[in-house]
ZAGU-472270 format. One record per atom (N, C-alpha, C, O, CB): x, y, z. Coordinates in steps of 0.02 Angstrom, whole numbers, padded with zeros to 5 digits, always signed. Glycine has a CB too. Layout:
! ZAGU-472270
XYZ...
This chain:
! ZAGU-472270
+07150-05007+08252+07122-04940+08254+07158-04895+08204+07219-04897+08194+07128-04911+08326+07119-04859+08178+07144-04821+08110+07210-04747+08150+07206-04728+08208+07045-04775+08059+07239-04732+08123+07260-04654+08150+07246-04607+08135+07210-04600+08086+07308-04635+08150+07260-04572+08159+07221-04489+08147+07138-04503+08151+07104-04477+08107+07242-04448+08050+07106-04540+08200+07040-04545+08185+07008-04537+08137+06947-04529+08139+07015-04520+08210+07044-04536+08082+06989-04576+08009+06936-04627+08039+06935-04660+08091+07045-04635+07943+06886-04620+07978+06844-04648+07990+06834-04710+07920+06847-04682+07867+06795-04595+08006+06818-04774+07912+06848-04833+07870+06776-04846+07833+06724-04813+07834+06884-04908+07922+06793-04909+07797+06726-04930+07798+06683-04943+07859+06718-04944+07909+06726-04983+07765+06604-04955+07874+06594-04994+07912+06592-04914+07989+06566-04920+08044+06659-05069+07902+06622-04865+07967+06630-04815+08027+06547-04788+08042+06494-04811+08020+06690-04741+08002+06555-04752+08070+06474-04702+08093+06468-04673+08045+06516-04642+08022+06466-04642+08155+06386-04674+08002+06351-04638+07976+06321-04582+07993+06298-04568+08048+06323-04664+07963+06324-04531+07915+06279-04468+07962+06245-04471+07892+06262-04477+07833+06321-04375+08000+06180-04461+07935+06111-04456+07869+06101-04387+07891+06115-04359+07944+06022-04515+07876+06065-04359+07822+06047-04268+07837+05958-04291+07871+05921-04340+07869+06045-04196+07727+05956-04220+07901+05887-04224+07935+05848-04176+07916+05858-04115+07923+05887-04221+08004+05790-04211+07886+05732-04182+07843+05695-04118+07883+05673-04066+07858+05674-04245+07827+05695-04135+07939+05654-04082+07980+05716-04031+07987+05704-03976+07962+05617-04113+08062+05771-04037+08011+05794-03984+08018+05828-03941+07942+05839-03880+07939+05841-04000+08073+05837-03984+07895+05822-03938+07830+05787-03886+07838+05807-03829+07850+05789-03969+07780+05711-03911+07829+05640-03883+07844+05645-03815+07894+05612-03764+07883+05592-03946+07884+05683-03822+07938+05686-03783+07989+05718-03721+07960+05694-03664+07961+05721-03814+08045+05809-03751+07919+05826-03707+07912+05817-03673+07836+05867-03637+07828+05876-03716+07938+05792-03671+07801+05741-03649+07743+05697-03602+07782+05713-03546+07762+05694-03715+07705+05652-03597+07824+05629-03566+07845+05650-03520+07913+05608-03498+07952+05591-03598+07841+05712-03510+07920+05746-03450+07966+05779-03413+07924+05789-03354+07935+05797-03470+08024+05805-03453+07854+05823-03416+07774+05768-03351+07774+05781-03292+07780+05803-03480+07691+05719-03376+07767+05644-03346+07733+05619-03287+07786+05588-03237+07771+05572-03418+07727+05635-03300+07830+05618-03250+07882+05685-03200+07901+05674-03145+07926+05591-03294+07950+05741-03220+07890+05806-03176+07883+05785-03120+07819+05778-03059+07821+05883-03231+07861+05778-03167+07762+05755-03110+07715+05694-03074+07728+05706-03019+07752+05747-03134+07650+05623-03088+07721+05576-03051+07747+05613-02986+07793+05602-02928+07774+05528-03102+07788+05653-02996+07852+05682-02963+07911+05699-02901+07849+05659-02857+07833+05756-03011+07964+05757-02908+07824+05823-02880+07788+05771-02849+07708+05791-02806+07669+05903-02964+07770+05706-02885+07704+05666-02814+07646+05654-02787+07687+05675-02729+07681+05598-02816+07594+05615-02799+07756+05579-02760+07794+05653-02703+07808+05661-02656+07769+05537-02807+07865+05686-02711+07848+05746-02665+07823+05748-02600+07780+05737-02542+07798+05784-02703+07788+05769-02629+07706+05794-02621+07671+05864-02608+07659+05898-02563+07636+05766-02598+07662+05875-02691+07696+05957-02701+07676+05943-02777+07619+05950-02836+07637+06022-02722+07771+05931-02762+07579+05928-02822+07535+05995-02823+07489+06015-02769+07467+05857-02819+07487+06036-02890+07472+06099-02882+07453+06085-02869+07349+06036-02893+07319+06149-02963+07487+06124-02839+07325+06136-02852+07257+06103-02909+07235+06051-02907+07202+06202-02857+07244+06140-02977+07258+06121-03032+07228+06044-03049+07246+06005-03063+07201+06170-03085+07245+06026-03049+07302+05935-03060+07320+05899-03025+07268+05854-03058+07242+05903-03023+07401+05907-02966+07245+05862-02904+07200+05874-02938+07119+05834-02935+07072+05907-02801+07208+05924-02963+07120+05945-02987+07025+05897-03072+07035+05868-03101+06989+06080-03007+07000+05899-03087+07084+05893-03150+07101+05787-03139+07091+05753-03162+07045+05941-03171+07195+05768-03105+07137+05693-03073+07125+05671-03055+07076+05614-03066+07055+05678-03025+07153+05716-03024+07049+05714-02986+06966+05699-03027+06897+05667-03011+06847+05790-02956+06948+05737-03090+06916+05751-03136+06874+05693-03207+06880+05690-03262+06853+05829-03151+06889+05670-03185+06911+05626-03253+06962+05555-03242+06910+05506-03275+06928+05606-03228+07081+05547-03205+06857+05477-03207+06835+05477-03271+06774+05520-03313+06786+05452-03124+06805+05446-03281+06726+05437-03344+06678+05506-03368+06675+05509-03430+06677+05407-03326+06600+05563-03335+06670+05629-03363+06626+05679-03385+06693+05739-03394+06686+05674-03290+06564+05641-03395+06771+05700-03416+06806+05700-03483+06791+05755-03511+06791+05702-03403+06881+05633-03528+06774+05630-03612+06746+05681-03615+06703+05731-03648+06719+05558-03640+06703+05681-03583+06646+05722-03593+06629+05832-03584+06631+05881-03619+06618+05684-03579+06601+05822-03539+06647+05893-03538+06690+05921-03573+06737+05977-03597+06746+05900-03493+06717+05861-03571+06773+05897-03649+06807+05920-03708+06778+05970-03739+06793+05856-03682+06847+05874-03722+06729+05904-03793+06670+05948-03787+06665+05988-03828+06687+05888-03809+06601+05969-03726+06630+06027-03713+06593+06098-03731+06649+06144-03771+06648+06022-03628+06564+06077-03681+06692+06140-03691+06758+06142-03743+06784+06197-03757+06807+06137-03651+06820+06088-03792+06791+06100-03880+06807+06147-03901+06750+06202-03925+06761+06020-03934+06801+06124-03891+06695+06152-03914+06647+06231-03891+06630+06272-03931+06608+06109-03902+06601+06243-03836+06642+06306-03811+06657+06342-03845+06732+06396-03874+06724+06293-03730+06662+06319-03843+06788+06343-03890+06818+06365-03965+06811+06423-03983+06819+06315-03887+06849+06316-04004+06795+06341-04047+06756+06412-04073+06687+06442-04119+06660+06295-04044+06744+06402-04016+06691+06443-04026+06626+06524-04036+06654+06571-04075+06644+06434-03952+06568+06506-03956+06710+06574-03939+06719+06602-03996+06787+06662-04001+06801+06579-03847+06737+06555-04029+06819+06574-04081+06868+06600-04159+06828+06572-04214+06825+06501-04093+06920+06664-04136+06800+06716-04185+06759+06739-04244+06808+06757-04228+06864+06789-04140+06733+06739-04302+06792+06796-04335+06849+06861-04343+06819+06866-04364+06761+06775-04413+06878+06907-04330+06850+06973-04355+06830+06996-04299+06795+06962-04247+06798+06974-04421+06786+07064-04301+06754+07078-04243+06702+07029-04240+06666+07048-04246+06608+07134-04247+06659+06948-04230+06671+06897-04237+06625+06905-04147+06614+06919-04109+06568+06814-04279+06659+06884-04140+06692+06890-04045+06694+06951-04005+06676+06946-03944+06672+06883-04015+06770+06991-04026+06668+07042-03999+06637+07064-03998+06566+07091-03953+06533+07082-04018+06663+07043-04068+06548+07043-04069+06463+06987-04047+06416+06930-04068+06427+07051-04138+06440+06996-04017+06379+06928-03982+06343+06914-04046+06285+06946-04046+06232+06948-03886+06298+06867-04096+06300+06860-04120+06229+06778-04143+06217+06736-04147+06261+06916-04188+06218+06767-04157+06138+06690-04157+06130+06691-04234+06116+06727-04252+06069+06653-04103+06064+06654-04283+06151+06636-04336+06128+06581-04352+06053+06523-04346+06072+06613-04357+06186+06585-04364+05997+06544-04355+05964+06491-04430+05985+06447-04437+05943+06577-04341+05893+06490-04471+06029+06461-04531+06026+06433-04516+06094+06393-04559+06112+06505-04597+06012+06444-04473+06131+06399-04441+06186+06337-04408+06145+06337-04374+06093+06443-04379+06233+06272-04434+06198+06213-04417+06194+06204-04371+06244+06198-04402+06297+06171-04467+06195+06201-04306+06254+06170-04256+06302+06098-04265+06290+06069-04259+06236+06194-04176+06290+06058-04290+06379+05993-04287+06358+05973-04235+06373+05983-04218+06431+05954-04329+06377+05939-04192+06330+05879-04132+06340+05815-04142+06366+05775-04169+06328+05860-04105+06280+05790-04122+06435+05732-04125+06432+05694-04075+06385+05708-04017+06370+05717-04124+06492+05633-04121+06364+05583-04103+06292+05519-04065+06367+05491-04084+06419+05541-04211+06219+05526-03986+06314+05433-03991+06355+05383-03992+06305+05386-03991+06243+05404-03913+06408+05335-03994+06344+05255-03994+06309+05253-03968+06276+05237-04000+06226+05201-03978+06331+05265-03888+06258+05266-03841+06212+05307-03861+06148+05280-03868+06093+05289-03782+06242+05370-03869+06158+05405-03912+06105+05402-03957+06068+05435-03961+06017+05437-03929+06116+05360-04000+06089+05327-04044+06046+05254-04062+06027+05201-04052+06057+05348-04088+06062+05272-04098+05951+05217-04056+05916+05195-04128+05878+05234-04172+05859+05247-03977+05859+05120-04128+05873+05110-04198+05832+05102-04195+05764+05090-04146+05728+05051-04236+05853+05112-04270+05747+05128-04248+05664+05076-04271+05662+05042-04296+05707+05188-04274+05609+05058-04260+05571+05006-04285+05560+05017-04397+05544+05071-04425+05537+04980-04228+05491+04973-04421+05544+04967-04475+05555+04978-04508+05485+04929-04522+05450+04910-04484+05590+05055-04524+05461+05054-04542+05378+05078-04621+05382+05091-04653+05433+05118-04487+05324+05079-04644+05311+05132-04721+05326+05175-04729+05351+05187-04782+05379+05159-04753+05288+05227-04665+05349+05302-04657+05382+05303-04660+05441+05347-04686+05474+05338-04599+05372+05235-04626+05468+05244-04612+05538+05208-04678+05590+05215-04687+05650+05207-04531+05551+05170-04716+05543+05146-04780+05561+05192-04823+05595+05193-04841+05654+05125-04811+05507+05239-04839+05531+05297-04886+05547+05332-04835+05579+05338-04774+05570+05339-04926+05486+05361-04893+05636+05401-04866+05681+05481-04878+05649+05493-04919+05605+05384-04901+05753+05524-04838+05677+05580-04805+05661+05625-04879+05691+05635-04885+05751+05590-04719+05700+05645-04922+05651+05691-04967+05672+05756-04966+05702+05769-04906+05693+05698-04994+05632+05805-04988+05729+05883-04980+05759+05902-05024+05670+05870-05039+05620+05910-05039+05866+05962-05028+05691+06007-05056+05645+06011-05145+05651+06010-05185+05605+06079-05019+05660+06015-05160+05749+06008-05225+05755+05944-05244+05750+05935-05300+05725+06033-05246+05809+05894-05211+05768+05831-05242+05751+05823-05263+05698+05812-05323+05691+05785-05212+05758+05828-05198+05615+05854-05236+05570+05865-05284+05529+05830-05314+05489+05869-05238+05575+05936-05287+05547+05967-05356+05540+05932-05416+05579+05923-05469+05548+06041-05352+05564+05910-05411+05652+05872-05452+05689+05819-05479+05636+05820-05540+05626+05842-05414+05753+05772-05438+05599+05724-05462+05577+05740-05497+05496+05709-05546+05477+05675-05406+05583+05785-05469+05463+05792-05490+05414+05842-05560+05415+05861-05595+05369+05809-05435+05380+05852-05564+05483+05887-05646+05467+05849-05692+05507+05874-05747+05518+05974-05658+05490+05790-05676+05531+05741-05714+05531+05697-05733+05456+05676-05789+05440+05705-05682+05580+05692-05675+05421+05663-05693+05360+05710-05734+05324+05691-05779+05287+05642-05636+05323+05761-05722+05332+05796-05778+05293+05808-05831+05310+05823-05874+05269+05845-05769+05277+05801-05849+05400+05796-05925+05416+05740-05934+05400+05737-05994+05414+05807-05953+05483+05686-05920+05379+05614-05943+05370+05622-05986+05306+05627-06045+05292+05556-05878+05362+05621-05919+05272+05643-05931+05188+05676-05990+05180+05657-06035+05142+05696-05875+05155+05744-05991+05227+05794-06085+05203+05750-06112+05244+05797-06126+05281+05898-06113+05231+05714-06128+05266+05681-06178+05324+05636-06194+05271+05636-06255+05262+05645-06147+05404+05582-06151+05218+05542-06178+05184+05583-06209+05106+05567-06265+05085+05486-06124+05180+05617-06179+05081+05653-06194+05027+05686-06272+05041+05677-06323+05006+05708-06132+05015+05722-06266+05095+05729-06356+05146+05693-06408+05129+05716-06460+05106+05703-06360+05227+05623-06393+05141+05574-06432+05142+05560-06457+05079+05572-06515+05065+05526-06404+05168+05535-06416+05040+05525-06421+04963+05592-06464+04933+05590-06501+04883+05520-06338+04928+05635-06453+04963+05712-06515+04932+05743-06457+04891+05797-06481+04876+05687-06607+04861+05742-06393+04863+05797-06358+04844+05850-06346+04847+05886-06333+04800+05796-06330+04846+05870-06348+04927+05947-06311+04947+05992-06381+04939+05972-06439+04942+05952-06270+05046+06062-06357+04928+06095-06381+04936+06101-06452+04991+06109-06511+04975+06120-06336+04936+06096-06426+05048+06106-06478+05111+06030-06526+05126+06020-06569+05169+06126-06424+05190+05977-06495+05063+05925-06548+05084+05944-06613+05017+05929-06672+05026+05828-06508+05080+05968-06594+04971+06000-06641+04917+06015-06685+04940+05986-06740+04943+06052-06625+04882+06089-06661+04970+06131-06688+04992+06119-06752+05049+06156-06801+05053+06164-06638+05008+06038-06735+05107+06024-06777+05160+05982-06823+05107+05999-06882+05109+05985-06742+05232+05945-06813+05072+05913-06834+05025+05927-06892+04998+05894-06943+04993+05911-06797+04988+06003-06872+04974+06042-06956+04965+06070-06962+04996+06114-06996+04970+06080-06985+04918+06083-06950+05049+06118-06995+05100+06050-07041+05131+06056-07099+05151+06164-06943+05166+06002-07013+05132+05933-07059+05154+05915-07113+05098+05901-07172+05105+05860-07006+05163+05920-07073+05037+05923-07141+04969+05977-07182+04984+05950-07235+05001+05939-07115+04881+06027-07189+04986+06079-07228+05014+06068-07293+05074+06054-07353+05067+06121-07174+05041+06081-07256+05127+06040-07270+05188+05981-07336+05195+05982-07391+05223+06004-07205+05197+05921-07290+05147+05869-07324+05126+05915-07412+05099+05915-07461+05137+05825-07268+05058+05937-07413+05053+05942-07437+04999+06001-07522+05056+05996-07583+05049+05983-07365+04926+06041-07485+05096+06087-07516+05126+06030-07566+05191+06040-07624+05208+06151-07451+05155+05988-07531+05209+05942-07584+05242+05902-07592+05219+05857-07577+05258+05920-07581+05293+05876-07613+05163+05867-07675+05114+05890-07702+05095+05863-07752+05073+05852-07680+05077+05946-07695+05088+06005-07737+05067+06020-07784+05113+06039-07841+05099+06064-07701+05054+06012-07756+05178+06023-07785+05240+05960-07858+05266+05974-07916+05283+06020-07713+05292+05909-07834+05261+05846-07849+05256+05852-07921+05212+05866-07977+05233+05804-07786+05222+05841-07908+05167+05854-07956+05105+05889-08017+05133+05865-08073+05138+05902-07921+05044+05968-07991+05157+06016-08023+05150+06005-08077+05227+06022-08135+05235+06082-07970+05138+05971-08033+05271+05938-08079+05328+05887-08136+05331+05875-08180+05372+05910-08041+05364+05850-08109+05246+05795-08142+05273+05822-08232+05221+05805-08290+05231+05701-08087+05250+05873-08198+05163+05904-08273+05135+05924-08313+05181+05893-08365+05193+05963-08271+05091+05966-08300+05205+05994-08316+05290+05954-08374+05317+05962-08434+05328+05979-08245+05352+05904-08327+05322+05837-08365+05379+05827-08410+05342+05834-08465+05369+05758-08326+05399+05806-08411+05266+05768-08461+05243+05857-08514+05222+05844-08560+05185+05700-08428+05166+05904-08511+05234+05942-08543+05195+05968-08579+05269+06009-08624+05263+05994-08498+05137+05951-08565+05326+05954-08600+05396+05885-08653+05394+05876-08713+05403+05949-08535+05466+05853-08608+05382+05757-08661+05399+05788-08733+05327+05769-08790+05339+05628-08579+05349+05823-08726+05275+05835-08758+05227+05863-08829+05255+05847-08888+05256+05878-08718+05183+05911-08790+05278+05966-08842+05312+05939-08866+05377+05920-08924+05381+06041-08805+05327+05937-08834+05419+05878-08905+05477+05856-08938+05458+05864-08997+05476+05819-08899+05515+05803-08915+05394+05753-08974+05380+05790-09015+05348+05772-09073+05352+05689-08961+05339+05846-09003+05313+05879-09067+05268+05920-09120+05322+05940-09175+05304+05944-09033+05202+05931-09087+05412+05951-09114+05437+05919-09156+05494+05940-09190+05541+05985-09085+05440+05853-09136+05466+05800-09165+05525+05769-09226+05461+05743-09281+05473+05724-09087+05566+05775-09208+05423+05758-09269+05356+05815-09332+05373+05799-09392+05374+05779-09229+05255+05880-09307+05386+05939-09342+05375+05910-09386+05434+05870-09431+05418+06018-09302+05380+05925-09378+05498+05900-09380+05562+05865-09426+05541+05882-09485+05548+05870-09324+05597+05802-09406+05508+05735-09461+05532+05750-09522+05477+05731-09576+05499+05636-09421+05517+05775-09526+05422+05802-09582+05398+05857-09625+05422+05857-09685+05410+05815-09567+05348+05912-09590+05462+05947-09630+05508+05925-09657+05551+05957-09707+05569+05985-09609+05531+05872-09644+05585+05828-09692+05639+05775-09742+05629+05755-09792+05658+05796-09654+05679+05759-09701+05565+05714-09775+05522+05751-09833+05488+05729-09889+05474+05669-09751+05453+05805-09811+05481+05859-09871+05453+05863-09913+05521+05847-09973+05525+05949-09837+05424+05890-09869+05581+05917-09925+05621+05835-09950+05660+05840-10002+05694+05992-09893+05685+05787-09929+05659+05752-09946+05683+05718-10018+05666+05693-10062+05700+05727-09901+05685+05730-10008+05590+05730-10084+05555+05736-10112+05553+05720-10144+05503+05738-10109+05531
C-alpha cells in the first residue's frame, strides 16, 4: 500500500462528465444574463463583448498560439531560444489562399531532395542495366570472358571425354579380339 494515499499506476480513474460540463456552461450563461440584467457586469465581460465582433476568431489563434508557445517542457520556458529547423504550423484560411494560374512550373510538382536523388538513381540503375546488356560496362567485359573462358574449358573438357570414350571402346575391342583368338586357338 502506497503512503500518504497516493494514488499509482493502475489507481481509480476520473473521466470528466459531458453532461455536467453542459450543465455548468449553462448556469455561467444565466449568472451573466442575471449580472447584465443587473448591471453589475465586470470590466473584463464588457472588453470581452466588445471584442467578440469579426476579430475575436482571430485573437483567439493568436492566444492559442501564444499558449502554446509559452507551455515549454523542461528549462524550455525559461531559456529563450529560436530553433531555426522548427516548423511552426500556421493554419492557412480560405481567404489567404489564392490559385495560380496553371503553368509548366506549376504542373510539375515541387520535389524533396530524397525524392530527387530517389529518382535519379533509379535512372541511373536503368541506364547501367541497359548499357550491361549491350556489353559496354566494365563488369559485363569482364563476365564476358570469364564466360569465353568457361565456355572454352568445357570443351576442352568435352573433347577430352569423348577421346577417353573412344580410346576405352578401342581397347575392349582389341581385348575382345585378343579373347576371341585365344579361344579359337585352344579350341583347335
Amino acid at each position: 500500500m502506497p503512503r500518504g494515499g497516493k494514488q499509482h499506476k493502475g489507481g481509480k480513474r476520473h473521466f470528466t462528465n459531458f453532461e455536467a460540463m453542459e450543465e455548468q456552461k449553462k448556469k455561467e450563461e444565466k449568472e451573466r444574463q442575471w449580472r447584465k440584467e443587473q448591471g453589475e457586469t465586470d470590466s473584463e465581460e464588457e472588453e470581452e463583448k466588445s471584442s467578440s465582433g469579426s476579430s475575436s476568431e482571430e485573437e483567439n489563434e493568436e492566444e492559442d498560439a501564444e499558449l502554446k508557445e509559452q507551455k515549454a517542457k523542461g528549462v524550455g520556458g525559461l531559456i529563450e531560444c529560436e530553433n531555426p529547423n522548427r516548423v511552426a504550423s500556421k493554419p492557412k484560411k480560405a481567404t489567404s489562399i489564392t490559385t495560380a494560374p496553371a503553368t509548366a512550373a506549376a504542373a510539375k510538382p515541387q520535389l524533396s531532395r530524397r525524392e530527387r536523388e530517389e529518382i535519379e538513381k533509379q535512372r541511373a540503375t536503368a541506364h547501367y542495366r541497359k548499357m550491361h546488356a549491350e556489353g559496354r560496362t566494365e563488369e559485363a567485359r569482364s563476365d564476358l570472358a570469364r564466360l569465353a573462358i568457361i565456355k572454352q574449358q568445357r570443351e576442352d573438357a568435352a573433347k577430352k571425354k569423348e577421346d577417353e570414350k573412344i580410346a576405352r571402346e578401342v581397347a575392349a575391342n582389341a581385348k575382345r579380339e585378343q579373347v576371341a583368338k585365344a579361344l579359337n586357338k585352344k579350341k583347335t
